[in-house]
Residue frames as qw, qx, qy, qz and C-alpha x, y, z in Angstrom:
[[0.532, 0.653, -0.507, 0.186, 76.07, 81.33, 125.77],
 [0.743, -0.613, 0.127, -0.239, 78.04, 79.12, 127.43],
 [0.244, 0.667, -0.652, 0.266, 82.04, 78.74, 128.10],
 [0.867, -0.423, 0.260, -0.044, 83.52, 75.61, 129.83],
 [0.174, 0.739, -0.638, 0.129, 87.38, 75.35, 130.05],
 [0.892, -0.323, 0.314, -0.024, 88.60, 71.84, 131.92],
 [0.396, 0.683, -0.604, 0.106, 91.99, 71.00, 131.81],
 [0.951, -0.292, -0.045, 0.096, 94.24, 67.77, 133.43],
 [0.486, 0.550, -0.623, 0.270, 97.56, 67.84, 134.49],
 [0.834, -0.248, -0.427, 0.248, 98.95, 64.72, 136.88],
 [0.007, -0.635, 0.467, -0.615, 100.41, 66.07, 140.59],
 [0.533, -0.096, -0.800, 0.257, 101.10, 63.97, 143.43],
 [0.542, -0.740, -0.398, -0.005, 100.07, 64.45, 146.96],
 [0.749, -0.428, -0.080, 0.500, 103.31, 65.93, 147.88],
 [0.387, 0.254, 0.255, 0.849, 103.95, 68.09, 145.24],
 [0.277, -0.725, -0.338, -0.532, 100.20, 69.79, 145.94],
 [0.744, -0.457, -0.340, 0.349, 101.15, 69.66, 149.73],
 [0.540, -0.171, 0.147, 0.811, 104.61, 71.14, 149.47],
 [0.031, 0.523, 0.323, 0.788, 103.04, 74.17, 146.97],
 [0.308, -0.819, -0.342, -0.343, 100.08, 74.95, 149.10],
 [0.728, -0.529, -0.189, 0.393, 102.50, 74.72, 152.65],
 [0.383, 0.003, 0.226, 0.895, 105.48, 77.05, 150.38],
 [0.001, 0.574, 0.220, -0.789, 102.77, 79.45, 149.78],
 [0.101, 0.298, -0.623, -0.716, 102.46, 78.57, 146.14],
 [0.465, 0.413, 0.642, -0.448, 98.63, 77.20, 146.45],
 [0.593, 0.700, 0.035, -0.397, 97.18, 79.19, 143.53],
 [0.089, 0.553, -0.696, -0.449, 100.34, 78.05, 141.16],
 [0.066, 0.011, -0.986, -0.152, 99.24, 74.51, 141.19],
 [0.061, -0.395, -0.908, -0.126, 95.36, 74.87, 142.45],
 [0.061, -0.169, -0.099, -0.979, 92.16, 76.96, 142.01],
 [0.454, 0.297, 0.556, -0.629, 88.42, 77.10, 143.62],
 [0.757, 0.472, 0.203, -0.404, 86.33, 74.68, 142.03],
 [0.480, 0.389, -0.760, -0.204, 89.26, 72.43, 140.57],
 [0.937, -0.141, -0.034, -0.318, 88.52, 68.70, 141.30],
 [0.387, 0.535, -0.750, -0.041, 90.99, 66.15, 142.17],
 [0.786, 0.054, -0.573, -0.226, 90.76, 62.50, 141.74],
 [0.072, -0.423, 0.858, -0.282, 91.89, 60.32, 145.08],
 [0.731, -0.014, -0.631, -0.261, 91.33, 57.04, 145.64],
 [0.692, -0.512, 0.260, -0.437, 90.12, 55.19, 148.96],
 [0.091, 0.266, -0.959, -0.040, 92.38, 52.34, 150.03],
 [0.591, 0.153, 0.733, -0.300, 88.89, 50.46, 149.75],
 [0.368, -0.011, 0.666, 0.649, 88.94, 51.22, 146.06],
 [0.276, 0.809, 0.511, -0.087, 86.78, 53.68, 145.74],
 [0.416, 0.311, 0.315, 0.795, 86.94, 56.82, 144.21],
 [0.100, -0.833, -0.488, 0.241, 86.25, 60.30, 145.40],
 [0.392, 0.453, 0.090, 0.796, 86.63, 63.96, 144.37],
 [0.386, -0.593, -0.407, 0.578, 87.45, 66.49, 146.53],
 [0.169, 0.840, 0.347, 0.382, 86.51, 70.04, 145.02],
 [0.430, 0.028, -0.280, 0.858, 88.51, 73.06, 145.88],
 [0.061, -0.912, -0.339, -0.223, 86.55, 75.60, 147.52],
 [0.268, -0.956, 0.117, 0.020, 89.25, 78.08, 149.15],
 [0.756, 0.175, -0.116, 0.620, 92.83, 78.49, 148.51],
 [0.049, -0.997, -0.023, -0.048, 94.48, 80.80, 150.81],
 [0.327, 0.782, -0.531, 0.018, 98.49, 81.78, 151.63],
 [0.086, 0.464, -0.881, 0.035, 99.61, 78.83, 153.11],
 [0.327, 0.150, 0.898, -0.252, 96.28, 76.54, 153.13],
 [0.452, 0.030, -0.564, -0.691, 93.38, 75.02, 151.01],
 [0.358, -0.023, 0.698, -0.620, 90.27, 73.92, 151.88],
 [0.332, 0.085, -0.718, -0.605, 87.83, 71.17, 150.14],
 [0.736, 0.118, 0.206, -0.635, 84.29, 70.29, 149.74],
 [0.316, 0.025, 0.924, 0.214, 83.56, 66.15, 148.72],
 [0.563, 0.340, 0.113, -0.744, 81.72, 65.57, 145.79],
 [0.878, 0.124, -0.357, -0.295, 80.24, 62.52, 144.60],
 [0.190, -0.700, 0.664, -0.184, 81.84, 60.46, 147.36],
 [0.369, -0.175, 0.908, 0.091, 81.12, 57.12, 147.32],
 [0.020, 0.203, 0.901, 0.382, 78.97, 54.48, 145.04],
 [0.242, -0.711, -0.654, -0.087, 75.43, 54.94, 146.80],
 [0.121, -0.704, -0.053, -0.698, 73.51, 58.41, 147.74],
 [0.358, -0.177, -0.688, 0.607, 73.71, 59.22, 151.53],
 [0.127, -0.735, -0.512, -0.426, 71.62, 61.05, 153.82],
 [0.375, -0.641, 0.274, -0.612, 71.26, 63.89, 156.65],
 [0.234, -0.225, 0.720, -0.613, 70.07, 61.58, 159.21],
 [0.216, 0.047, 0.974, 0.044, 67.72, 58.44, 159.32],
 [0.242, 0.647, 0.652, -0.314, 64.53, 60.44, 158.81],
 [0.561, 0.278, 0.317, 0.713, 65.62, 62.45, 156.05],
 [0.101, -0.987, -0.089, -0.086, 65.29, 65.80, 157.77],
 [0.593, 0.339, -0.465, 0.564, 68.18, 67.54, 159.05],
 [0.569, -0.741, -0.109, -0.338, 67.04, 67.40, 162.62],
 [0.846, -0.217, 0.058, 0.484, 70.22, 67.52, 165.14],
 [0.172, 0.904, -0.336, -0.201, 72.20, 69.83, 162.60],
 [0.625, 0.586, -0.506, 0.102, 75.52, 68.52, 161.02],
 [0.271, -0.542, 0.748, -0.270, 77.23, 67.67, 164.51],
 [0.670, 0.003, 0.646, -0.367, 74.53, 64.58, 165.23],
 [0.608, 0.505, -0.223, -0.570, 74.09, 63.84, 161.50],
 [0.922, 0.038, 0.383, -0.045, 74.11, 60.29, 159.99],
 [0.572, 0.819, 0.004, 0.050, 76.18, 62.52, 157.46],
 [0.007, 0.789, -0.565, 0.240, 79.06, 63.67, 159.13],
 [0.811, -0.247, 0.488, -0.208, 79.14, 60.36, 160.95],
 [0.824, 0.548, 0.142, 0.029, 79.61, 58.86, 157.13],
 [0.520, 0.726, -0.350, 0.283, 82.52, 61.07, 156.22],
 [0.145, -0.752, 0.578, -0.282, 84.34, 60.74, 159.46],
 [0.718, -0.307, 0.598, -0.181, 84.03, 57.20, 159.56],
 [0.841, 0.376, 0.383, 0.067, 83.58, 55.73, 155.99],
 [0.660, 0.731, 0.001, 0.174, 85.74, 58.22, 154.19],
 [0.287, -0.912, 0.292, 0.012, 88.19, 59.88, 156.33],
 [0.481, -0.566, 0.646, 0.176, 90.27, 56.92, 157.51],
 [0.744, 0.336, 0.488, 0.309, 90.24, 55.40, 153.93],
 [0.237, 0.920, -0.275, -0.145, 92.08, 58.83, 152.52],
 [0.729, 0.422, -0.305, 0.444, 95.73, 58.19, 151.04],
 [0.690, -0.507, -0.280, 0.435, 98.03, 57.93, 154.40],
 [0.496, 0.135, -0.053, 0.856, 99.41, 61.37, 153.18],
 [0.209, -0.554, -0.310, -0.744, 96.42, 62.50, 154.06],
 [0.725, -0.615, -0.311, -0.003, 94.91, 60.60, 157.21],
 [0.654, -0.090, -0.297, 0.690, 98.74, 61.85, 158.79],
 [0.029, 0.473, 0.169, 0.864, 97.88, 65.71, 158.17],
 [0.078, -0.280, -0.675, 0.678, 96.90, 67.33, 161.69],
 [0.250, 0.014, 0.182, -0.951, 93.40, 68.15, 159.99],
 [0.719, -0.141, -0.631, -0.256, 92.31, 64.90, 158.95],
 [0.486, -0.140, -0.795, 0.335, 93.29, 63.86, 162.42],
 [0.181, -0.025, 0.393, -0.901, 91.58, 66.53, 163.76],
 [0.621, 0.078, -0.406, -0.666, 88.24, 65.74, 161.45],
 [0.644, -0.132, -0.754, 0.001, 88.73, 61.79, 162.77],
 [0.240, 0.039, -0.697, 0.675, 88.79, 62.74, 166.08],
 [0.047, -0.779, -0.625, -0.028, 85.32, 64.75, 166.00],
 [0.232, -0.371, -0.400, 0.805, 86.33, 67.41, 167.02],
 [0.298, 0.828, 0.475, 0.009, 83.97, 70.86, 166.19],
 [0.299, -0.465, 0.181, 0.813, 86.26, 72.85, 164.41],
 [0.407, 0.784, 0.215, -0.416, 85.15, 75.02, 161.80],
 [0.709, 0.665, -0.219, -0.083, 86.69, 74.71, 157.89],
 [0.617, -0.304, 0.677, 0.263, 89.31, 72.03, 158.51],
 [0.626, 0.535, -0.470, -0.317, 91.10, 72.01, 155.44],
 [0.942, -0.149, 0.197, 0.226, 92.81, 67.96, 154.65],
 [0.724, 0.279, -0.174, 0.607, 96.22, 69.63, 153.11]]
């Protein structure tokens, strides 16, 4: 047996922002909802909720861009995530191409910067 629910409803960056920041996260989003943003290069990506807590939320990319990516030239994951050809990818190819309400947000700018912080949410 098998149950699948999927609903849409339209919310801006600001509105989801302004909820999660007010403490009202869970009203508007839930682990494992998806939402749509577009790259000012005209791509499309979906960022996947994986943690909502009281005043912060924290997503996972999925299906980011056109073409599959990899670990690291040799398709191993030798290095780990820091050195990766991966992480290199998102912090260069996707990051700064977020909506500017995003790239402004001291954890995207943390994320662009390199630094090694641990779950860096982008709202």
């Amino acid at each position: 047996m098998k149950i699948t629910r999927r609903t849409e409803q339209e919310i801006n960056i600001s509105e989801l922002k302004a909820a999660i920041k007010e403490g009202r996260g869970l009203e508007v989003i839930r682990p494992h909802d998806e939402i749509t943003l577009a790259l000012d290069t005209g791509e499309t990506i979906t960022p996947v909720c994986g943690y909502v807590g009281k005043h912060s939320a924290r997503f996972v990319f999925k299906d980011c861009l056109r073409k599959m990516w990899q670990m690291n030239k040799d398709m191993t994951n030798k290095g780990g995530y820091f050195r990766s050809e991966a992480r290199r990818h998102v912090l260069e190819d996707i990051l700064p191409h977020l909506p500017a309400e995003l790239r402004e947000s001291d954890h995207a700018a943390t994320l662009m910067r390199g630094n090694r912080r641990r779950n860096v949410r982008i709202f």
